[in-house]
C-alpha positions as CSV (number, residue, x, y, z in Angstrom):
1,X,-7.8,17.2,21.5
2,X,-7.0,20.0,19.3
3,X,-4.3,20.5,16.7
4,X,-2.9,23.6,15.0
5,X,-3.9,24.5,11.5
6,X,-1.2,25.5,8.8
7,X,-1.6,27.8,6.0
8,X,-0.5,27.3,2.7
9,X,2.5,29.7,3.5
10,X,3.7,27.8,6.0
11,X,2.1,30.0,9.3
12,X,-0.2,28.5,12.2
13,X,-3.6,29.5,11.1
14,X,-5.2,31.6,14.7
15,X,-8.1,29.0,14.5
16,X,-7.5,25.1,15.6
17,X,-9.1,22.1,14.8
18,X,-11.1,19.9,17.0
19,X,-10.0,16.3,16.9
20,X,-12.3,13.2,17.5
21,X,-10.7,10.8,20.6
22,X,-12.3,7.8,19.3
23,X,-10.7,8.0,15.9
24,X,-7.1,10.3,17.1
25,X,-7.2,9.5,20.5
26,X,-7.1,5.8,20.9
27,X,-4.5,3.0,22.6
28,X,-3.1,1.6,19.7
29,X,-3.7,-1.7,18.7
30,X,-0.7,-3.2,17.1
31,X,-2.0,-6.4,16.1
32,X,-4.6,-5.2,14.3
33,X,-2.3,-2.9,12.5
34,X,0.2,-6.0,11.4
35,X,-2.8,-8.0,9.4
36,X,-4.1,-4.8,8.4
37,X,-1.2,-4.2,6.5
38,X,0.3,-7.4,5.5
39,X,-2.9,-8.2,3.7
40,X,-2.5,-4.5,1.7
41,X,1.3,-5.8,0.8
42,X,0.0,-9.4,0.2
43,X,-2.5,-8.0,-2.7
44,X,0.2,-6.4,-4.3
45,X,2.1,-9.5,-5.1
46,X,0.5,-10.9,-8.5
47,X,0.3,-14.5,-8.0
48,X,1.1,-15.4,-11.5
49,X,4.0,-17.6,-11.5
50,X,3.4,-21.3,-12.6
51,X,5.7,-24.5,-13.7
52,X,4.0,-27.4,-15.8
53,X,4.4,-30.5,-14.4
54,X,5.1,-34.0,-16.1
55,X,1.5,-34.3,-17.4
56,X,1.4,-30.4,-18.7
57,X,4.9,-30.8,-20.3
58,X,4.6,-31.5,-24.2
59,X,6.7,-35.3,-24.9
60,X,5.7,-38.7,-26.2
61,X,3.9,-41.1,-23.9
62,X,5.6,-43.9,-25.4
63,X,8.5,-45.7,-23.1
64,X,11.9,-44.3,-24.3
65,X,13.6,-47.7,-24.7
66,X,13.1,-51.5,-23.5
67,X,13.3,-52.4,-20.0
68,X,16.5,-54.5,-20.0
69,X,19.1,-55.2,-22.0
70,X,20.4,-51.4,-23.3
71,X,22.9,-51.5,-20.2
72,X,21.2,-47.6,-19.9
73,X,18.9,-47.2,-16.4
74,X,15.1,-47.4,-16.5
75,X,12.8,-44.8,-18.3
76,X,9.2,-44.9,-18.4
77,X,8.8,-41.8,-20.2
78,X,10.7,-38.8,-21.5
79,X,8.5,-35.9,-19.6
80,X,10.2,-37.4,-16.0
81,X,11.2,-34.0,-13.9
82,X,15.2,-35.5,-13.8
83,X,14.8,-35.6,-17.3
84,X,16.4,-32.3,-19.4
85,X,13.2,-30.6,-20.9
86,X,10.7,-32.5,-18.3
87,X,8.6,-31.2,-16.0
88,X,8.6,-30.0,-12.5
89,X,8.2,-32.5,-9.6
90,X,7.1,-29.8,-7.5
91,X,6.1,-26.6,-9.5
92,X,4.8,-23.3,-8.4
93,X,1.4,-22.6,-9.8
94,X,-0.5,-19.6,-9.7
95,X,-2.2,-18.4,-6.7
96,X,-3.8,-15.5,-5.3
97,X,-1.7,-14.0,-1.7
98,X,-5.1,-12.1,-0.7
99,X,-5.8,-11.9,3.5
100,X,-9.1,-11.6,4.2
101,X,-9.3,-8.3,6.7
102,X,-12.9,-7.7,8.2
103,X,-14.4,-4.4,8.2
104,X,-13.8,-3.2,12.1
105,X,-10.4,-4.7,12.0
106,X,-9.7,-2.8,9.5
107,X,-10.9,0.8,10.7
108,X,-9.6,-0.4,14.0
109,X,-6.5,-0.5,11.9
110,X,-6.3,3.2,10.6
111,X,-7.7,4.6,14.0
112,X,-4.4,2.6,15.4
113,X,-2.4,4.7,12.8
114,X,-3.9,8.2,12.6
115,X,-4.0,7.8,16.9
116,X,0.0,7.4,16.8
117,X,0.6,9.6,14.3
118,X,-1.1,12.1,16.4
119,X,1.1,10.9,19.2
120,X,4.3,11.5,17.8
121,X,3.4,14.9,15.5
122,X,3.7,13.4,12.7
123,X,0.2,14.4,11.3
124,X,-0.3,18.2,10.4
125,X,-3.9,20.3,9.3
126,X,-3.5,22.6,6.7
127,X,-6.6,24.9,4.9
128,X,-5.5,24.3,1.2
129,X,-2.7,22.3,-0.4
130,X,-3.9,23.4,-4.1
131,X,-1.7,24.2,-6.4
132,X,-3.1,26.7,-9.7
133,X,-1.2,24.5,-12.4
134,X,-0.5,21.0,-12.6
135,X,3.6,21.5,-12.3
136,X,5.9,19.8,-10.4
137,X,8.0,23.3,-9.4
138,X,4.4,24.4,-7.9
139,X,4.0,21.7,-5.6
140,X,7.8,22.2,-4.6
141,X,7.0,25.6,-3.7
142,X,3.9,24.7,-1.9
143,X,6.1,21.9,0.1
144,X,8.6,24.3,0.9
145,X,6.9,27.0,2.6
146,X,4.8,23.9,4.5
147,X,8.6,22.9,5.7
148,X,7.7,19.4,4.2
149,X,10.8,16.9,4.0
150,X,11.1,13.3,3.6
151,X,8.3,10.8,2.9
152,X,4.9,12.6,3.1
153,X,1.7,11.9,1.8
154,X,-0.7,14.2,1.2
155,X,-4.9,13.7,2.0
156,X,-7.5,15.8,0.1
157,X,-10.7,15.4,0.2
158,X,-11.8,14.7,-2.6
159,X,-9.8,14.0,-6.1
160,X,-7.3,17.3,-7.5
161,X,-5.8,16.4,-10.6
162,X,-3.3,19.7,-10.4
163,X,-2.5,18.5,-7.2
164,X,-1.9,15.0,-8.3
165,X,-0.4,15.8,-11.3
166,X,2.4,18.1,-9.5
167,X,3.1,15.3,-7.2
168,X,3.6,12.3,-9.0
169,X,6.9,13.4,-10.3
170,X,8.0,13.6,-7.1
171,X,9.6,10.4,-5.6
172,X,8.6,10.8,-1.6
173,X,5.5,12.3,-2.1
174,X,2.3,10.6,-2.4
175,X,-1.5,12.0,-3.1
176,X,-4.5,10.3,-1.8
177,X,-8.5,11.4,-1.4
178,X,-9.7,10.1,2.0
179,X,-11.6,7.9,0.7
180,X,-8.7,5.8,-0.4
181,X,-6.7,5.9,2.9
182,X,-4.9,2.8,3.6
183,X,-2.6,1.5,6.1
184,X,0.6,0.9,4.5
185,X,0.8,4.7,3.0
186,X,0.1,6.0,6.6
187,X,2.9,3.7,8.1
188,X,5.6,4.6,5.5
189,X,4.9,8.0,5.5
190,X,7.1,10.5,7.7
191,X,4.4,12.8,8.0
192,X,0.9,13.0,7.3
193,X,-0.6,16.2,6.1
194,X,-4.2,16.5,5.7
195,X,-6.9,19.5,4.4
196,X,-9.6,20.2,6.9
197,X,-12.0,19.1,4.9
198,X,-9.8,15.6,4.2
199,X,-9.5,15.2,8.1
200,X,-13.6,15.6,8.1
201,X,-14.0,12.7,5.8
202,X,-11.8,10.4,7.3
203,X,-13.6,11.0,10.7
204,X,-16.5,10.7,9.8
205,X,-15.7,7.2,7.8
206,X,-14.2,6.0,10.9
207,X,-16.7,7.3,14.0
């Protein structure tokens, strides 16, 4: 399987590159995709929301009033949940959402991903995506000639800060090194554009 190779400018490089079947070419495998990434959007979620219940709730142990003979119902203390200022009767408490996801699901996962996106020509090569300053009008530029619209994310191999600097201000594009792919940028992303050296990595990681 081969796939073309864009210059910066925008124009098919005259070389192609040479694509690995058993990470680009593979019968995707949809459940492993789900877990794969609802356990990256479980992690997001912080887990830190929490309720006291009647024990945690500050209040005098003492009985509010006699058993019998107020003509008022029967309290046994003021920290009772239908009490105003008592505590929950069944409170959230903080918690951690994390999904355990084992290695070879997990690449099984992105092979899943990076097969489809191959698929449906949604994932491009290009030689460089640098830019020479870190501004945002730069990486406009360089998106412009590349004919980049909509959500993309951008793979380099290793870390640029121009290029991630000229991105960030940009609201549907997103910068990642290889070595931080992850499902859930891959599925919400339009297209995928890689550097060769990006697409090496990721191979290799995945073989």
């Amino acid at each position: 399987m081969k796939l073309d190779i864009y210059q910066k400018t925008g124009k098919k490089s005259a070389k192609k590159v040479t694509l690995n079947e058993e990470v680009f070419g593979i019968t995707p495998n949809k459940h492993c995709v789900y877990l794969a990434v609802s356990s990256e959007m479980a992690s997001i979620r912080q887990g830190t929301h929490s309720s006291k219940t009647r024990a945690e709730v500050s209040g005098s142990g003492a009985k509010p009033w006699r058993q019998k003979g107020t003509g008022r119902a029967r309290a046994g203390t003021s920290r009772s949940p239908i009490w105003r200022g008592g505590g929950r009767a069944f409170p959230a408490s903080a918690r951690s959402y994390a999904q355990k996801v084992n290695r070879k699901m997990y690449r099984a996962a992105l092979r899943s991903i990076l097969s489809e996106l191959v698929r449906q020509d949604r994932l491009r090569v290009c030689n460089d995506i640098q830019v020479t300053e870190p501004r945002t009008r730069r990486m406009k530029a360089v998106l412009g000639q590349l004919g980049i619209a909509g959500r993309a994310l951008l793979v380099t191999a290793d870390y640029d800060q121009n290029v991630t600097l000229a991105a960030r201000n940009l609201v549907d594009v997103e910068v990642l090194e290889a070595g931080r792919l992850d499902p859930v940028s891959l599925v919400g992303s339009e297209a995928v554009y890689f550097t060769t050296d990006a697409l090496r990595k990721v191979e290799a990681g995945l073989q």
